[in-house]
MMTF fields as JSON, N, C-alpha, C and O atoms, coordinates in Angstrom:
{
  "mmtfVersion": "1.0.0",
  "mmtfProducer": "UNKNOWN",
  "numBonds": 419,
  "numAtoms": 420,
  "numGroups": 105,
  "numChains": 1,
  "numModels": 1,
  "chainsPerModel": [1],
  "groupsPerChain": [105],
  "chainIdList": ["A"],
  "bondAtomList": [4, 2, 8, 6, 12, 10, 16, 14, 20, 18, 24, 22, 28, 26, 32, 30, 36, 34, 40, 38, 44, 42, 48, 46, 52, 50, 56, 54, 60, 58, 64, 62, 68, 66, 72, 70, 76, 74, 80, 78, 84, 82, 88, 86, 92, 90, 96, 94, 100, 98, 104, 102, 108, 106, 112, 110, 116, 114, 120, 118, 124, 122, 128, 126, 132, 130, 136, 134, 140, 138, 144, 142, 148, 146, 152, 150, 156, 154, 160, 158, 164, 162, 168, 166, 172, 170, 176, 174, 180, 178, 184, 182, 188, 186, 192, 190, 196, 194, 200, 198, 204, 202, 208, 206, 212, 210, 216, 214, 220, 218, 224, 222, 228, 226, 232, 230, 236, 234, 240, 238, 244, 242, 248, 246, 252, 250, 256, 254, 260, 258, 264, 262, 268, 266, 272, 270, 276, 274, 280, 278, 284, 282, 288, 286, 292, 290, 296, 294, 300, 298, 304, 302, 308, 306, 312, 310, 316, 314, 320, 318, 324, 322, 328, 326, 332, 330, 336, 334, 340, 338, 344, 342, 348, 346, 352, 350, 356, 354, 360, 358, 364, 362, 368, 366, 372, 370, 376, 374, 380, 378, 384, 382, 388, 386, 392, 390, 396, 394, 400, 398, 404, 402, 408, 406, 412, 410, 416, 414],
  "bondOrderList": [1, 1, 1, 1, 1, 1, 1, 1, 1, 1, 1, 1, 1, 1, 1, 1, 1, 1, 1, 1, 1, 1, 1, 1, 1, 1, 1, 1, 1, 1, 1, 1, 1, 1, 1, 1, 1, 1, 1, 1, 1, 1, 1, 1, 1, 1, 1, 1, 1, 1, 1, 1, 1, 1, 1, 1, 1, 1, 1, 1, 1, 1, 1, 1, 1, 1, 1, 1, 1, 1, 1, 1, 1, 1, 1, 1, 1, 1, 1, 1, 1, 1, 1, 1, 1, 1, 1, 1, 1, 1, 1, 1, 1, 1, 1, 1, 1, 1, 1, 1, 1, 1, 1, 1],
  "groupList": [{"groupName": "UNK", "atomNameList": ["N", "CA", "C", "O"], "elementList": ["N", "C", "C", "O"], "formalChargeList": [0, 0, 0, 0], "bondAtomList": [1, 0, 2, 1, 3, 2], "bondOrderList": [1, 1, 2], "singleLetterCode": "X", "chemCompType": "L-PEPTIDE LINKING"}],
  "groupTypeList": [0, 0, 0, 0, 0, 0, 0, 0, 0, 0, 0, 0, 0, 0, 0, 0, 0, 0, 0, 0, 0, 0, 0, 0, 0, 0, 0, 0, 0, 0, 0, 0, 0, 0, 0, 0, 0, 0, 0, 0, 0, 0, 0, 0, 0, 0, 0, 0, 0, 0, 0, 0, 0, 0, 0, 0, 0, 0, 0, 0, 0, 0, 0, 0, 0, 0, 0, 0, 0, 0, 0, 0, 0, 0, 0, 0, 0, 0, 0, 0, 0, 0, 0, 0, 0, 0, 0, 0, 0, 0, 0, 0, 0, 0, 0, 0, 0, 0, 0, 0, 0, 0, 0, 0, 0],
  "groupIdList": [1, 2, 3, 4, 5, 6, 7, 8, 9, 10, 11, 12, 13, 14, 15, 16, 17, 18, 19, 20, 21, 22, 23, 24, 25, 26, 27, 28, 29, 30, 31, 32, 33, 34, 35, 36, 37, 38, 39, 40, 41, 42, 43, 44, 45, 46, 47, 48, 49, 50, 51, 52, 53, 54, 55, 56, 57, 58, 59, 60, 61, 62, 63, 64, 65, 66, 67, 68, 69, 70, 71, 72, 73, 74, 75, 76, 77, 78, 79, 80, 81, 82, 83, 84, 85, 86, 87, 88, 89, 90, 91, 92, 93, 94, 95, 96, 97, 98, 99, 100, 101, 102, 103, 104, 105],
  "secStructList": [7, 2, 2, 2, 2, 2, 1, 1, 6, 6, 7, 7, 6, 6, 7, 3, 3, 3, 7, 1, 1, 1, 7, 3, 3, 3, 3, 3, 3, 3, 3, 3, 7, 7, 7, 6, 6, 7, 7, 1, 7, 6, 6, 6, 7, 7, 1, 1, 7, 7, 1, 7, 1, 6, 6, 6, 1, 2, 2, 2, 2, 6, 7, 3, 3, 3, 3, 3, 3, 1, 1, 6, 6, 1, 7, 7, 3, 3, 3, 3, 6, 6, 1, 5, 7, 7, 7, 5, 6, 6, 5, 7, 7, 5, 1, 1, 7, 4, 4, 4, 1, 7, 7, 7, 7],
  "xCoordList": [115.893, 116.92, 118.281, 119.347, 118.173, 119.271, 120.283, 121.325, 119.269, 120.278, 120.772, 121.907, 120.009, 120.955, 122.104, 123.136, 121.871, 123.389, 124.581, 125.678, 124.038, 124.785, 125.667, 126.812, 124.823, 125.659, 126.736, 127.465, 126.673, 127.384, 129.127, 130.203, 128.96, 130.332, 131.461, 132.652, 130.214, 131.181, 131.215, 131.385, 131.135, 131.129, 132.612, 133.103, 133.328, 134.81, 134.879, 134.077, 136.092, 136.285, 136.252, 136.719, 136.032, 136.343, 135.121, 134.929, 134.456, 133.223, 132.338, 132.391, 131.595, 130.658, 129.342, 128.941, 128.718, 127.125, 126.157, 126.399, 125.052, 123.644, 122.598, 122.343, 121.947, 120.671, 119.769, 120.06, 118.458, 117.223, 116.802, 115.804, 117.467, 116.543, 117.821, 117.545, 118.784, 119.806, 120.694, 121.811, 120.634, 121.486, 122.89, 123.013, 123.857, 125.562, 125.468, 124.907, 125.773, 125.828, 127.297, 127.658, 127.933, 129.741, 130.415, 130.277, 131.47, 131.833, 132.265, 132.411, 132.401, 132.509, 134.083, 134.972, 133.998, 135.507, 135.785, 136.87, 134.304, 134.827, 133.555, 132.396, 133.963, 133.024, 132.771, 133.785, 131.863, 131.915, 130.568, 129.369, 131.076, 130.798, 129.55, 129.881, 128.409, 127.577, 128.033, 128.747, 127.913, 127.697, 126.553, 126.374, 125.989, 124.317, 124.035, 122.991, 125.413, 125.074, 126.16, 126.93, 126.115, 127.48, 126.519, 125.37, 127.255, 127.259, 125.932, 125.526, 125.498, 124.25, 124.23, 123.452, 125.187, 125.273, 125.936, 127.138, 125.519, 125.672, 127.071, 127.974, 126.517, 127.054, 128.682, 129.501, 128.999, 130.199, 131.077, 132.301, 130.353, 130.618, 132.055, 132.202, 132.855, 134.279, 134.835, 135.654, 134.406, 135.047, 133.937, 132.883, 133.982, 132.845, 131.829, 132.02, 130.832, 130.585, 130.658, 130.726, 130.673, 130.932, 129.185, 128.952, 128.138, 126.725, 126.408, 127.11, 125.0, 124.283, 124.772, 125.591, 124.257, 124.426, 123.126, 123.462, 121.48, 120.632, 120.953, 120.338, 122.006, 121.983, 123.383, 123.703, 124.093, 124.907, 124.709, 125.213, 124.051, 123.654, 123.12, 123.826, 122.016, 121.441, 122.851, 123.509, 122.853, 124.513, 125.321, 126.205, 125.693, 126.631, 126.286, 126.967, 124.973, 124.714, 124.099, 124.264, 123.516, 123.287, 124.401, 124.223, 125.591, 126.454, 126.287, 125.206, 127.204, 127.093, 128.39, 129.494, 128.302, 129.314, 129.012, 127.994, 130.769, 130.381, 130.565, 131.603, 129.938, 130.189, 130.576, 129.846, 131.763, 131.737, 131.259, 130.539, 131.22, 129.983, 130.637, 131.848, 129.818, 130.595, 131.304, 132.192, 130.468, 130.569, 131.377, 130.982, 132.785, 133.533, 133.234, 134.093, 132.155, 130.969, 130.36, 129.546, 130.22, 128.712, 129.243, 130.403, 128.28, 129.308, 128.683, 127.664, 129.827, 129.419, 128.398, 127.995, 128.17, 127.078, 127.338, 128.41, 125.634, 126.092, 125.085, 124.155, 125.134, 123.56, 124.312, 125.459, 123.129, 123.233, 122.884, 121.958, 123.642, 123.791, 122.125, 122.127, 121.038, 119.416, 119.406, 118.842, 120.112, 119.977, 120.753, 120.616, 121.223, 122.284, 121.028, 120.543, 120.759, 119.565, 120.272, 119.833, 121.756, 122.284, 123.731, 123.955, 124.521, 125.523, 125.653, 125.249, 126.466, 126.512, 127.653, 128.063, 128.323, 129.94, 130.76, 130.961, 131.042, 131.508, 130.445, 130.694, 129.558, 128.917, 128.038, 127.534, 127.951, 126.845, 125.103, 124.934, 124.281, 123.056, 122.259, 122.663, 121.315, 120.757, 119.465, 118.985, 118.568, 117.285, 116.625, 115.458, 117.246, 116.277, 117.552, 118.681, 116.858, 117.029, 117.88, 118.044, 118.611, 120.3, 119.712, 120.217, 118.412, 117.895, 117.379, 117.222, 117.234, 116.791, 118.25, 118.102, 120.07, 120.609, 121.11, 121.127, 121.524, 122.526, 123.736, 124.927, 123.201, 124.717, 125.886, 125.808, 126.958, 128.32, 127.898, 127.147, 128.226, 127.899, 129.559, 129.929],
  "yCoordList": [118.38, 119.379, 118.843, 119.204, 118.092, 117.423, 116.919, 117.421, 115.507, 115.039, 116.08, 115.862, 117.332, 117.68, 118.563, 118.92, 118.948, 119.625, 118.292, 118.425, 117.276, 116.216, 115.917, 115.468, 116.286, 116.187, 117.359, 117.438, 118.128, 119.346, 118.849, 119.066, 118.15, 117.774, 116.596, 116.291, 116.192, 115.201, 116.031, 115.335, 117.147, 117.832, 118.328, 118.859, 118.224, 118.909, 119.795, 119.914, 120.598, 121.44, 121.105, 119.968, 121.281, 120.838, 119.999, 119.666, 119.776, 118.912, 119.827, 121.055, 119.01, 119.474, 119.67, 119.202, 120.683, 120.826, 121.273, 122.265, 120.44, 120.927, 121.201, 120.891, 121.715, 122.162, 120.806, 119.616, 121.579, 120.657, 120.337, 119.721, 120.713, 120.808, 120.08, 119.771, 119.734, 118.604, 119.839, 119.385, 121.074, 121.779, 121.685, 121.531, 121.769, 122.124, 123.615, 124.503, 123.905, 125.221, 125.771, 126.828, 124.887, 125.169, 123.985, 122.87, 124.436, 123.153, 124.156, 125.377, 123.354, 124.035, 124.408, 123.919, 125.487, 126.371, 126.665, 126.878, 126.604, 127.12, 126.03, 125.916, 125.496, 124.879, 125.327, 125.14, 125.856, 126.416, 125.752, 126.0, 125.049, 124.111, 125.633, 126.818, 125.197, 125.74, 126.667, 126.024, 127.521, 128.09, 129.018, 130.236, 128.144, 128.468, 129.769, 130.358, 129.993, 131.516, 132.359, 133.133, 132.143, 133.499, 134.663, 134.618, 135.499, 136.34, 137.623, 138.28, 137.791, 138.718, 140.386, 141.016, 140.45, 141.857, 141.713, 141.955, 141.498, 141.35, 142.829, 142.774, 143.823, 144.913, 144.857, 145.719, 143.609, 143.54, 142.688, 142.807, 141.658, 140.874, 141.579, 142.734, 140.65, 140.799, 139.584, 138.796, 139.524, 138.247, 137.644, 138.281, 136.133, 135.445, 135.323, 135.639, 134.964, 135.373, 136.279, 137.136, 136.448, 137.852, 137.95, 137.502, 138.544, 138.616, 139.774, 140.233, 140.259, 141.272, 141.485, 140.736, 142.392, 142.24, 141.143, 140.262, 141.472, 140.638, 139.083, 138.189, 138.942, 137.378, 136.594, 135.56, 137.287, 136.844, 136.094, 134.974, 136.56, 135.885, 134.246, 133.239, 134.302, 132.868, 131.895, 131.273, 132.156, 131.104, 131.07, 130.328, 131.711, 131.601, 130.649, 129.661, 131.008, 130.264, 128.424, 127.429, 128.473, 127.767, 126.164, 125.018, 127.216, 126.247, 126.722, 126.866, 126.839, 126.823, 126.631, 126.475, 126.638, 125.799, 127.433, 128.023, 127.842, 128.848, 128.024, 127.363, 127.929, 127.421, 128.625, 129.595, 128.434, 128.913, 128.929, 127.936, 129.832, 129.646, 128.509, 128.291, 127.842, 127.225, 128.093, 127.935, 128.942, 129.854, 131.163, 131.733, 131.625, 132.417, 134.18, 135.049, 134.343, 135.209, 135.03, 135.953, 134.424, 134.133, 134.53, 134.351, 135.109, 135.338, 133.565, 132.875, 133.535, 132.817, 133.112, 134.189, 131.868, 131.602, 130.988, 130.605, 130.962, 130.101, 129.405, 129.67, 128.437, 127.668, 127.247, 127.053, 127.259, 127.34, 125.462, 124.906, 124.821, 123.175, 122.82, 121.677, 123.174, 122.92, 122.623, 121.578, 123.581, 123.643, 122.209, 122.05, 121.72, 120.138, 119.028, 118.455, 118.929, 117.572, 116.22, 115.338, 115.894, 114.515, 114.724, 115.873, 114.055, 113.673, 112.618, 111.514, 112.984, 111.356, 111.486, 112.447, 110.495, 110.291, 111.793, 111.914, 112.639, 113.686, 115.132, 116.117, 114.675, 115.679, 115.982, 115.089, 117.032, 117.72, 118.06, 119.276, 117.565, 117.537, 118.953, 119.287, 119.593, 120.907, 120.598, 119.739, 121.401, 121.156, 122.202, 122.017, 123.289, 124.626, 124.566, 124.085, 125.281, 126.148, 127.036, 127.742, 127.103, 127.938, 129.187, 129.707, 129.937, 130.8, 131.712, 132.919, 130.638, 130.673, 130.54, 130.646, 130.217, 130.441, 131.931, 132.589, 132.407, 133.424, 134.07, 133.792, 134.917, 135.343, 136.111, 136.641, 135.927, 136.7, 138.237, 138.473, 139.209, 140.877, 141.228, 142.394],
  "zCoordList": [78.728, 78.57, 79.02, 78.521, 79.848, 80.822, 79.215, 78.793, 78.512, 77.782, 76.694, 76.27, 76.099, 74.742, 75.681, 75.112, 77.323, 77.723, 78.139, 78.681, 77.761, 77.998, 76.512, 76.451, 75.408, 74.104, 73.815, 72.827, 74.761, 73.801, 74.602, 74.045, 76.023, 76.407, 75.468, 75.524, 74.604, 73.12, 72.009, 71.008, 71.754, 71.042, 70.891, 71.887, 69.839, 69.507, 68.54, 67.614, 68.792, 67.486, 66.226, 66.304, 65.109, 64.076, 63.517, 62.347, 64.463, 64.122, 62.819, 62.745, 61.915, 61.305, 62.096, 63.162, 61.032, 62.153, 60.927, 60.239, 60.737, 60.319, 60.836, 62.0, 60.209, 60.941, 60.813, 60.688, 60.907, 61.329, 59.801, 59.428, 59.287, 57.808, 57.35, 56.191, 57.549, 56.824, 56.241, 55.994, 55.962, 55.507, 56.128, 57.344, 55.378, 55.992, 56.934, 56.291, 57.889, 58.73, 58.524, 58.006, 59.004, 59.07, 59.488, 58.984, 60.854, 61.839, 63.072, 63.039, 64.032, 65.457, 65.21, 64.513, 66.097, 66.55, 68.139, 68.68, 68.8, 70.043, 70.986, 70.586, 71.951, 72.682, 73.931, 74.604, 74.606, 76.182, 77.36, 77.235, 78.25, 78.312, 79.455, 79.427, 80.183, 80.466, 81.657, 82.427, 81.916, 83.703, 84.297, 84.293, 84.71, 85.173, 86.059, 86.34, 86.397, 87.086, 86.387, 86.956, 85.315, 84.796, 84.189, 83.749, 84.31, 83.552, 83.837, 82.879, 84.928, 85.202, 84.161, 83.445, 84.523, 83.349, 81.855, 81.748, 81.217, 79.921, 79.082, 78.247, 79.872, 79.547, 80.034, 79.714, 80.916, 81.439, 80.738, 80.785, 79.958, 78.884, 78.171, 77.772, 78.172, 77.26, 76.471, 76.943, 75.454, 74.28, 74.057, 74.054, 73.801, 73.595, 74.388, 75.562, 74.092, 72.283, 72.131, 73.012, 71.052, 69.964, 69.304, 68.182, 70.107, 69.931, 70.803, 71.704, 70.312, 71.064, 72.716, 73.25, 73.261, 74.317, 75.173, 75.964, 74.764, 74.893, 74.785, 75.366, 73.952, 74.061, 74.22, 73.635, 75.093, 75.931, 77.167, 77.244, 78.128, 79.597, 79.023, 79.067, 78.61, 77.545, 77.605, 78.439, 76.355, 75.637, 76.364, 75.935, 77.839, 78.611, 79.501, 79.778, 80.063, 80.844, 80.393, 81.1, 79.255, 78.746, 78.015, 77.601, 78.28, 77.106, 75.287, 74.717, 74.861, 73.227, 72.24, 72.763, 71.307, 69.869, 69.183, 68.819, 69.245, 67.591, 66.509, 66.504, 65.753, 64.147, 63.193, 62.986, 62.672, 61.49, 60.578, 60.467, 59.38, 58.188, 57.174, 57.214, 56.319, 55.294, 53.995, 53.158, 54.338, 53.074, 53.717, 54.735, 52.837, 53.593, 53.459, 53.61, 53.221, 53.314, 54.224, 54.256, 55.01, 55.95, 57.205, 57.573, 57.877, 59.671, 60.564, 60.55, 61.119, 61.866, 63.204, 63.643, 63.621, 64.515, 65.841, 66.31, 66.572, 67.939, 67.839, 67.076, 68.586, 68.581, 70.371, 70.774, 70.939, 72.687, 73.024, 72.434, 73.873, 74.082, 74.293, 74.749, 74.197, 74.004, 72.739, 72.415, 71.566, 70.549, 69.397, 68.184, 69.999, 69.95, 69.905, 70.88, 68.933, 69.143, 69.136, 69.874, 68.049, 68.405, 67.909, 67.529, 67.85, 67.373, 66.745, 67.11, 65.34, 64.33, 63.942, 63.292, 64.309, 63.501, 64.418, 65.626, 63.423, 63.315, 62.507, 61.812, 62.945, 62.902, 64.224, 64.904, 64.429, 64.965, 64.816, 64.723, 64.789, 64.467, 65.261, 66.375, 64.706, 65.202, 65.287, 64.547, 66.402, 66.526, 65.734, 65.386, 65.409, 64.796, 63.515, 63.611, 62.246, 61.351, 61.442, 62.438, 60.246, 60.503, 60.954, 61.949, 60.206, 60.249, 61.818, 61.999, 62.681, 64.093, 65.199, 66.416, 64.357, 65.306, 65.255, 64.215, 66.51, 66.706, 66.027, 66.164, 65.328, 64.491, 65.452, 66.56, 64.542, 65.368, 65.241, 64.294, 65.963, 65.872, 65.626, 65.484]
}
């Protein structure tokens, strides 16, 4: 776990990101780097992410990348710094399926 929260600190805006399946997702817009004790009440939550209340504490504490959609229909997403399997070039590489990240609410 150590190294994929170690990838998300080379991680920049603008970067591209696919999933596990080689699909295009979007590219990053917002990077937040982890804080292991934030956030206990979810319900106190103000701004990002922009997600459930259930899955705020997670991605906060965790670290995560919103990606925008490629498609300007699509809501964007989060995928939490676990979810970062590598980095190539300028892209972003994903361990799960667009389907399995976090949509924007």
């Amino acid at each position: 776990m150590a190294e994929e929260h170690a990838l998300i600190a080379s991680v920049t805006e603008g970067m591209d990101v696919v999933d596990s399946d080689g699909e295009a997702v979007g590219s990053v817009v917002l990077v937040k780097m982890s804080d292991p004790d934030g956030l206990a009440d979810p319900d106190a939550h103000d701004g990002e992410p922009a997600v459930e209340p259930e899955e705020v504490t997670p991605l906060i504490r965790s670290g995560y990348i919103k990606i925008a959609h490629t498609d300007l229909l699509g809501s964007d997403k989060y995928a939490s710094a676990d979810e970062i399997g590598d980095l190539n070039n300028d892209t972003v590489i994903l361990t799960v399926p667009t389907s399995q990240l976090v949509v924007a609410s």
